[in-house]
N, CA and C atoms as an extended XYZ file, in Angstrom:
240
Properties=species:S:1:pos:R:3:atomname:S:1:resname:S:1:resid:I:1 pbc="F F F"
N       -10.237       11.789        4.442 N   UNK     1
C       -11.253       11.856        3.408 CA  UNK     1
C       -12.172       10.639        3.546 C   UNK     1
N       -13.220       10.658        3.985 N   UNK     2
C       -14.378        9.929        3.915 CA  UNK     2
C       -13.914        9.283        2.086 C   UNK     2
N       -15.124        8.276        2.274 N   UNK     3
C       -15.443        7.339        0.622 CA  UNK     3
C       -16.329        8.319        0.157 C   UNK     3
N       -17.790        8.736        0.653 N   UNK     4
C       -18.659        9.898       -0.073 CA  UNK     4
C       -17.631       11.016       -0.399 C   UNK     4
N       -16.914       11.372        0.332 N   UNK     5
C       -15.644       12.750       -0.246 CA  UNK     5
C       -15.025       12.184       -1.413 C   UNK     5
N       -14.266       11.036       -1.197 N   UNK     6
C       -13.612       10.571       -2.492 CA  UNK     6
C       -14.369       10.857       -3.778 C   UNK     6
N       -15.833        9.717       -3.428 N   UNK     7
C       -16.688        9.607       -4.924 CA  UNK     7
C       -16.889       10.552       -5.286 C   UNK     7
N       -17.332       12.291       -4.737 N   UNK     8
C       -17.900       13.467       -4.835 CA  UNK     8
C       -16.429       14.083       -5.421 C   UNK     8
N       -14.877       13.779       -5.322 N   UNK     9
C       -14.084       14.855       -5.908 CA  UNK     9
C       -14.021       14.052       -7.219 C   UNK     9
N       -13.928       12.301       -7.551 N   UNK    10
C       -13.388       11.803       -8.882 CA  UNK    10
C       -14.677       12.170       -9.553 C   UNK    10
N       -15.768       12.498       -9.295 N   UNK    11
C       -17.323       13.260       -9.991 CA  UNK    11
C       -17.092       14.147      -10.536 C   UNK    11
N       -16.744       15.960       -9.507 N   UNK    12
C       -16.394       16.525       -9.950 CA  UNK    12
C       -15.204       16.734      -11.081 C   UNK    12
N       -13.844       15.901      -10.819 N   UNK    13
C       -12.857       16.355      -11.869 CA  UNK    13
C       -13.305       15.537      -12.717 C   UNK    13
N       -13.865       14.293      -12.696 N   UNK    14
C       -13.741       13.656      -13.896 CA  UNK    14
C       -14.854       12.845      -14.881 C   UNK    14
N       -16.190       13.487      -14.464 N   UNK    15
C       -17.658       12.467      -15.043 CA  UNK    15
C       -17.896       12.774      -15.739 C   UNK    15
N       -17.354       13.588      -17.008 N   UNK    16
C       -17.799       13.416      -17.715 CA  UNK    16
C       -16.896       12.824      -19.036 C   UNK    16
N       -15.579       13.212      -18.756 N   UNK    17
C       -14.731       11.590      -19.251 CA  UNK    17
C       -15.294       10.576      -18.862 C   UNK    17
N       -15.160       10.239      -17.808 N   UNK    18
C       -15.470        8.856      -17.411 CA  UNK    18
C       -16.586        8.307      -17.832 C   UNK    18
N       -17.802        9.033      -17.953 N   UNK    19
C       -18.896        8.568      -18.830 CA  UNK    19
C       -18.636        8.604      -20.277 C   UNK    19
N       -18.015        9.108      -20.761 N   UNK    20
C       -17.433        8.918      -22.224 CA  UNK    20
C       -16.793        7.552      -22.609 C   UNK    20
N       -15.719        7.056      -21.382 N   UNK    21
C       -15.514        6.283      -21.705 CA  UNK    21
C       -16.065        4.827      -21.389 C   UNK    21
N       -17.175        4.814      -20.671 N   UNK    22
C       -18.346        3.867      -20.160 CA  UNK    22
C       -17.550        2.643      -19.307 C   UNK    22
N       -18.535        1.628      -19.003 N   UNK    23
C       -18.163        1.114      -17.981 CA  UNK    23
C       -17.345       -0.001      -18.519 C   UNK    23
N       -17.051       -0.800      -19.502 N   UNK    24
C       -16.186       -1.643      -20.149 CA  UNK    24
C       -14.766       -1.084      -20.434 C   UNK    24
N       -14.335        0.267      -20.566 N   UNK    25
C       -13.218        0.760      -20.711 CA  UNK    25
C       -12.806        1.305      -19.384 C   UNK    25
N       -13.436        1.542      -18.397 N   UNK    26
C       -13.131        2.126      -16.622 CA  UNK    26
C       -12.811        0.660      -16.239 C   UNK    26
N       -13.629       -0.720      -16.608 N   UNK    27
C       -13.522       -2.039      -16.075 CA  UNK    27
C       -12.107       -1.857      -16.373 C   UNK    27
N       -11.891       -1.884      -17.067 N   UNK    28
C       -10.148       -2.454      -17.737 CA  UNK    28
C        -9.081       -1.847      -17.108 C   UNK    28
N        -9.800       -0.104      -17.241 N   UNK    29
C        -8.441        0.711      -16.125 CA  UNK    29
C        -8.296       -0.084      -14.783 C   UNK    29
N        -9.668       -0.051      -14.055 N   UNK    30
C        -9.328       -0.686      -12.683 CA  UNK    30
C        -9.170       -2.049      -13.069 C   UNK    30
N        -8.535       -2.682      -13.904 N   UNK    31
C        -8.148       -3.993      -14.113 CA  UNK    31
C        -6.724       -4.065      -13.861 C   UNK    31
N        -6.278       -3.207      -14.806 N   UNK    32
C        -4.572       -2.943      -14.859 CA  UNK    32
C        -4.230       -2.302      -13.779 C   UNK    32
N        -4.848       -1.441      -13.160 N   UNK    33
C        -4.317       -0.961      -11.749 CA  UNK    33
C        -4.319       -2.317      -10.570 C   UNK    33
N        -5.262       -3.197      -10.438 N   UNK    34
C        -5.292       -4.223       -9.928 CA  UNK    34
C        -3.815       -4.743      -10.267 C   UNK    34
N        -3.910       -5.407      -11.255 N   UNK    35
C        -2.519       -5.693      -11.660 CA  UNK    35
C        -0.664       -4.946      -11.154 C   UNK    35
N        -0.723       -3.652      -11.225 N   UNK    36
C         0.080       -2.828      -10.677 CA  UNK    36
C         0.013       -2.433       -9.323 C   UNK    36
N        -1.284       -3.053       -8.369 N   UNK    37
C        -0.937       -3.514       -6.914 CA  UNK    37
C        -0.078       -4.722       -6.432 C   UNK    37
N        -0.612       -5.572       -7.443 N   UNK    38
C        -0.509       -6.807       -7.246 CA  UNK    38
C         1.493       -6.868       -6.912 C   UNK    38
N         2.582       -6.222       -8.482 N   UNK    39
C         3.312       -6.233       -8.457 CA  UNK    39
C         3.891       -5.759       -7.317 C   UNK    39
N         2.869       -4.476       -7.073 N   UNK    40
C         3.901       -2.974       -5.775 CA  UNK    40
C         3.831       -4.385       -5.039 C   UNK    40
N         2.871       -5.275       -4.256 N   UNK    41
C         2.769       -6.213       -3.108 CA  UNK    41
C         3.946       -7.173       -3.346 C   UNK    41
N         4.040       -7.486       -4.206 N   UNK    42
C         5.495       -8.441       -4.629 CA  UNK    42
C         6.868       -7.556       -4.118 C   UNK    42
N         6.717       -6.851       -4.764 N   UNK    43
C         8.319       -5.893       -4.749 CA  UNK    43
C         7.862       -5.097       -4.749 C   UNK    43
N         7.843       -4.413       -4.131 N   UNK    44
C         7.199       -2.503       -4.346 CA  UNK    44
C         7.681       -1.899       -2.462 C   UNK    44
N         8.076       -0.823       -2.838 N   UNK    45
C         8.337       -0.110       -1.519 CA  UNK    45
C         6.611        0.272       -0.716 C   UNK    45
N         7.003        0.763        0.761 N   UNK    46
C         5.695        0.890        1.370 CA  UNK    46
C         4.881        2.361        0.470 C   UNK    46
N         5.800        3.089       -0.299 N   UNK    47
C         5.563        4.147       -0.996 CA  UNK    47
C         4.633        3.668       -1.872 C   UNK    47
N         5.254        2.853       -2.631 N   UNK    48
C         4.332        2.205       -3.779 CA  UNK    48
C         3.666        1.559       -3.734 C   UNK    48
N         3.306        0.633       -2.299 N   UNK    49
C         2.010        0.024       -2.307 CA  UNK    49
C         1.044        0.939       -1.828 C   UNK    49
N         1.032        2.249       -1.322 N   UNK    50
C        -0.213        2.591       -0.617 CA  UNK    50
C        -0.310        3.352       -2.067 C   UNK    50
N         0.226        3.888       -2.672 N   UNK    51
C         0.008        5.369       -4.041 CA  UNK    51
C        -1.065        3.856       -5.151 C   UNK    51
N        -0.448        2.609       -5.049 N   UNK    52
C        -1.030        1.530       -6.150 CA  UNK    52
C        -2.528        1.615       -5.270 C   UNK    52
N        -2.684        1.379       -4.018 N   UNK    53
C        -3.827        0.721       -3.122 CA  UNK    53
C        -5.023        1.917       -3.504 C   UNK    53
N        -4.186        3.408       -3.611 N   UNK    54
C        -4.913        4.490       -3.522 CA  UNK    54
C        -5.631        4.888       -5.368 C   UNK    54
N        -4.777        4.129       -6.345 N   UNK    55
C        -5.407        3.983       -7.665 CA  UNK    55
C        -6.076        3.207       -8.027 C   UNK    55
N        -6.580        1.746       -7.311 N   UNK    56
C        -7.757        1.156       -7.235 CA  UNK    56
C        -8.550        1.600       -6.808 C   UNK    56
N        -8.658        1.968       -5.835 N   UNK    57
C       -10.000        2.720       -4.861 CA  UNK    57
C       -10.061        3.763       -5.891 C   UNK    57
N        -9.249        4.539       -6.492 N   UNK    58
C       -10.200        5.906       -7.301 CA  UNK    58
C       -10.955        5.393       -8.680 C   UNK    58
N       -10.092        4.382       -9.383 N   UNK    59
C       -10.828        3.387      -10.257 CA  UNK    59
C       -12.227        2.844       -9.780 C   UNK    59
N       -11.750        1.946       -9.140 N   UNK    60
C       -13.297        1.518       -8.100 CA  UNK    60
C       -14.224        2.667       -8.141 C   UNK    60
N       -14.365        3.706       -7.730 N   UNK    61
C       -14.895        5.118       -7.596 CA  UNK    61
C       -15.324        5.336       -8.736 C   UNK    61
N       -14.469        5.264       -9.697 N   UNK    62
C       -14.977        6.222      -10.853 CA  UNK    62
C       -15.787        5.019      -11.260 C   UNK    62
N       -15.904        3.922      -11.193 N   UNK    63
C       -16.922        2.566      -11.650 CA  UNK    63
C       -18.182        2.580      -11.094 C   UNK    63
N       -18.008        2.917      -10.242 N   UNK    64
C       -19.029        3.236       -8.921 CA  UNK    64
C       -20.042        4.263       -9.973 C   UNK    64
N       -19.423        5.970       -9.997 N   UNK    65
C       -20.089        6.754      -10.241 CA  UNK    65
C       -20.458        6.634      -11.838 C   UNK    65
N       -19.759        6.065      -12.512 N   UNK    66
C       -20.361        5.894      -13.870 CA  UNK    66
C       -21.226        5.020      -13.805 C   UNK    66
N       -21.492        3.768      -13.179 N   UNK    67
C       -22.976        2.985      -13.071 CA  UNK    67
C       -23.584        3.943      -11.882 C   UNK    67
N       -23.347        4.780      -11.637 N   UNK    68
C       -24.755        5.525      -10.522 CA  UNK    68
C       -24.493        4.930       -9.093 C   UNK    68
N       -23.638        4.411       -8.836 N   UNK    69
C       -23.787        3.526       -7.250 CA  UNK    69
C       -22.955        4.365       -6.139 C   UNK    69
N       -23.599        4.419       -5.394 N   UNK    70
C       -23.289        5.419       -3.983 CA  UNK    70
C       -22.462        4.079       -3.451 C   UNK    70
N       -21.470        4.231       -3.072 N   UNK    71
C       -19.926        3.585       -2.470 CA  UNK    71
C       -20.854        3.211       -0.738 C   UNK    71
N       -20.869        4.381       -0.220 N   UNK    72
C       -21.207        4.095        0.946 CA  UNK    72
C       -22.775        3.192        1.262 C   UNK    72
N       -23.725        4.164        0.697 N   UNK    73
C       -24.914        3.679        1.074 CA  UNK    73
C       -24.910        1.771        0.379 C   UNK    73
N       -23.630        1.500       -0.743 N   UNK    74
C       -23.743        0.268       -0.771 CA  UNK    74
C       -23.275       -1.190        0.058 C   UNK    74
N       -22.275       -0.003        0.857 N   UNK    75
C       -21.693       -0.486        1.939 CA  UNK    75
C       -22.290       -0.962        3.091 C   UNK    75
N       -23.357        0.205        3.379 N   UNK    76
C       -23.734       -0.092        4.588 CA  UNK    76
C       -25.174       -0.799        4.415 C   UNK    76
N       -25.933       -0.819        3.043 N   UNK    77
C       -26.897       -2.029        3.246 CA  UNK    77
C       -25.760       -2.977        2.641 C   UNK    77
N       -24.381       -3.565        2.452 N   UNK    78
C       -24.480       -4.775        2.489 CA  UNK    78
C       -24.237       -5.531        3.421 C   UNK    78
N       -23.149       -4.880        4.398 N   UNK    79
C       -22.335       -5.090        5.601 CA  UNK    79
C       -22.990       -4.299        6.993 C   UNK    79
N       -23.942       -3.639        6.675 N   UNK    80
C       -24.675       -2.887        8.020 CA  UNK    80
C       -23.630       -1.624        8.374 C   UNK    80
């Protein structure tokens, strides 16, 4: 799955929650998921660090698409 695939399925299942709950309450989810990597990296099986690694990035995503920001095209003007 490409990053444009990712951002385009958490859109479809989920923008218009996610705009409900705006970008100060999505900040916080991908806050606490941060947090629940952090632990899997401490103690966490290889199971649980990639399923934690894979709920930031959809957080991230859904932050992304509720401020309007294309993942990739921000990628590649920042890093080429």
């Amino acid at each position: 799955m490409t990053l444009d695939e990712l951002q385009t399925l958490i859109e479809k299942m989920y923008s218009q929650k996610d705009r409900d709950r705006g970008t100060p309450a999505t900040f916080l989810w991908l806050s606490e998921e941060i947090g629940e990597l952090a632990t899997a990296l401490r103690e966490g099986t290889k199971e649980q660090k990639e399923a934690e690694f894979a709920d930031v990035l959809a957080w991230l995503v859904t932050l992304a698409n509720v401020n309007e920001v294309n993942l990739t095209k921000a990628l590649e003007a920042k890093y080429g």
